[in-house]
N, C-alpha and C positions, 0 to 999 in steps of 0.2 A: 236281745243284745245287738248291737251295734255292729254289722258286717267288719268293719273297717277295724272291730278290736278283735277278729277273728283270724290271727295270726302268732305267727313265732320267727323268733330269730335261731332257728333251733337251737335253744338253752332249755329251762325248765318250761315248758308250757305250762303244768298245772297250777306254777306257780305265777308264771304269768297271764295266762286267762285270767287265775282270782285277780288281779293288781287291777285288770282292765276292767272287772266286771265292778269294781270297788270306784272306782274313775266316775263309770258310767253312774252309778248310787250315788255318787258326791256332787253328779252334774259337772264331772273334770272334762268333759268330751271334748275339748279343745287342749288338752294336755295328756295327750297319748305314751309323749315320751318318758313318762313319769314311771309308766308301767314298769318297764326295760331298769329303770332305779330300784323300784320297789324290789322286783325279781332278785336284782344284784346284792340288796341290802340283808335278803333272806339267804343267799346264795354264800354271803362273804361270810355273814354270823355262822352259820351251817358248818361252811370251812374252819373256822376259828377254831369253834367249839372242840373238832375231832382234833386241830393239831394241838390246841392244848391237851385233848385228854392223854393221847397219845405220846404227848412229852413226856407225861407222868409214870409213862409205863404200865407193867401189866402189875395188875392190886389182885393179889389174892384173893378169893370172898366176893369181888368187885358185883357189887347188886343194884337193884333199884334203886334207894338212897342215893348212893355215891352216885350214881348214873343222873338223878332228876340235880342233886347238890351240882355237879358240875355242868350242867347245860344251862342252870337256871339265870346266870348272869351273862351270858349270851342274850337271851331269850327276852332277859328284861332292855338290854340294851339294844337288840333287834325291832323289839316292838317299839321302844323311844323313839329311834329313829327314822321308822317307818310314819309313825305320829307328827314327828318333826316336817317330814317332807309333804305331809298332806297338810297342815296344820291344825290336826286333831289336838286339843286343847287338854287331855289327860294329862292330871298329875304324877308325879313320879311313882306315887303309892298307888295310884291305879295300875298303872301299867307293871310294877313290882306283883300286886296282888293277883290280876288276871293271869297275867306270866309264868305266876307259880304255877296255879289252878291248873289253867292249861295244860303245862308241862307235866303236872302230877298226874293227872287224869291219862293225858298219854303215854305216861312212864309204863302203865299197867299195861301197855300193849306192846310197847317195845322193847321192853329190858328181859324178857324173856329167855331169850338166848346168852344171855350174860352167865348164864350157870354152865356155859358152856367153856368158859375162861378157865376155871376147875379142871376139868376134865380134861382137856387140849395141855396144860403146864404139866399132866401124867405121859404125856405121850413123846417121848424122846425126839429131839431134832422137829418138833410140830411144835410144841409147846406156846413158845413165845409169840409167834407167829400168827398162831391160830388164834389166842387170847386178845392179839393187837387188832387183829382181822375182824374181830365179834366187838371188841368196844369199837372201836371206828365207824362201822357201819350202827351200831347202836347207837351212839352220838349225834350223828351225821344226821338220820331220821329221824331222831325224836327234838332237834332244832331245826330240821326243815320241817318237819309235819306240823311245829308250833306255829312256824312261820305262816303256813297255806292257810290253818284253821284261822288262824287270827283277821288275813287278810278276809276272809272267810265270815266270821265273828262281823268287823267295822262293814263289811257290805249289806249283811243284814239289816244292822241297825240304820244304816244311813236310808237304805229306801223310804223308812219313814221319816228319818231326823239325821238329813243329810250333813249340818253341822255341827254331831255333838253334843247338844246344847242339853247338858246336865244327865247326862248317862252316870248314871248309878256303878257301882261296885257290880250289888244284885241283876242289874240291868246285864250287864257285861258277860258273869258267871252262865247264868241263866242261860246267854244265846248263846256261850260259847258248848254247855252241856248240850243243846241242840243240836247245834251243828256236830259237833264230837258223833253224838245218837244217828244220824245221818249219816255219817261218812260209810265208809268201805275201809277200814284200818286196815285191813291186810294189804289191801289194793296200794295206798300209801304206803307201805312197808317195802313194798317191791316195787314200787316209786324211786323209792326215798335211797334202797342198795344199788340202783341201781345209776343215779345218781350219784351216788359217794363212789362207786368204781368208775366211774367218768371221772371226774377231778380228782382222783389219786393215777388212773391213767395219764391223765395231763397234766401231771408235779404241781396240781394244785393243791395237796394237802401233804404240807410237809411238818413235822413234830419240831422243827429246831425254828420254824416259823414265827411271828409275833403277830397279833391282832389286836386294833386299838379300839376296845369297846367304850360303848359309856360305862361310867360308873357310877355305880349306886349306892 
């Protein structure tokens, strides 16, 4: 890797190192500043995602499902746009279909603690609190981690087929189950919270907020 993409603005590095390491696989190396986009675009959907959930309040029951159902259109409109900016040629149903994948596979690692919303609504004066506290950060991570892997995902594939050119459905699944089998998910988890207590420290994730995604 290229010295010169061996930095940060101190924001997300992991998620900026992928953007740059993805640049470098596309032959972008003359377009550094792109990185600093990418990170933002992973960074903003990320945010979206928690002040919508959190708009919604605390759900009873609130599990998996409802958790993968409400990041999923984030995530798809995340990866569009990430596509748009590089000029990744994927169709709308690719990027729907991967997105799911993605996110369902990671759901299994991060929705976890969401049984803990339960338990915390028994606890007088903690209740709501605690419940908003665990889907937040549940959100939060399971639309940035989709974010990193995907970046993740396109730099794979481009080192051999830097533009694209007819990547499969199959193609996409496949490296994304790779990389996924690779990671450190816990490692990202404690990424990812700790991340999301950064931008609710800094009135970045606010519940009365609006985020303009694509739609699908």
């Amino acid at each position: 890797m290229s010295s010169e993409y061996n930095n940060s603005d101190g924001g997300d590095d992991l998620v900026l190192q992928a953007a740059y390491d993805l640049l470098d696989a596309m032959h972008k190396n003359g377009e550094k500043w792109m990185g600093k986009e990418i990170s933002d675009i992973v960074k903003g959907h990320s945010i979206g995602a928690t002040a919508g959930a959190l708009a919604g309040g605390w759900i009873p029951g609130f599990g998996g499902a409802v958790a993968t159902t409400m990041s999923a259109g984030f995530i798809w409109s995340m990866y569009y746009r990430i596509n748009d900016k590089l000029g990744i040629p994927f169709t709308k149903n690719l990027v729907k279909s991967i997105g799911t994948a993605v996110c369902t596979n990671l759901a299994a690692y991060f929705v976890g603690g969401l049984v803990l919303t339960t338990v915390f609504s028994l606890i007088p004066g903690l209740g709501t609190v605690g419940a908003l506290a665990v889907i937040g950060t549940t959100i939060y991570g399971l639309t940035w981690a989709s974010g990193l892997i995907y970046l993740k995902v396109l730099a794979a594939i481009a080192r051999s087929n830097p533009t694209f050119h007819n990547v499969s459905e199959a193609d996409l699944k496949r490296t994304a189950d790779n990389v996924i089998r690779n990671e450190n998910i816990n490692a990202l988890k404690e990424r990812a919270k700790q991340q999301y207590k950064t931008a609710e420290r800094n009135g970045e994730i606010n519940k009365n907020s609006t985020f303009d995604k694509e739609e699908f």
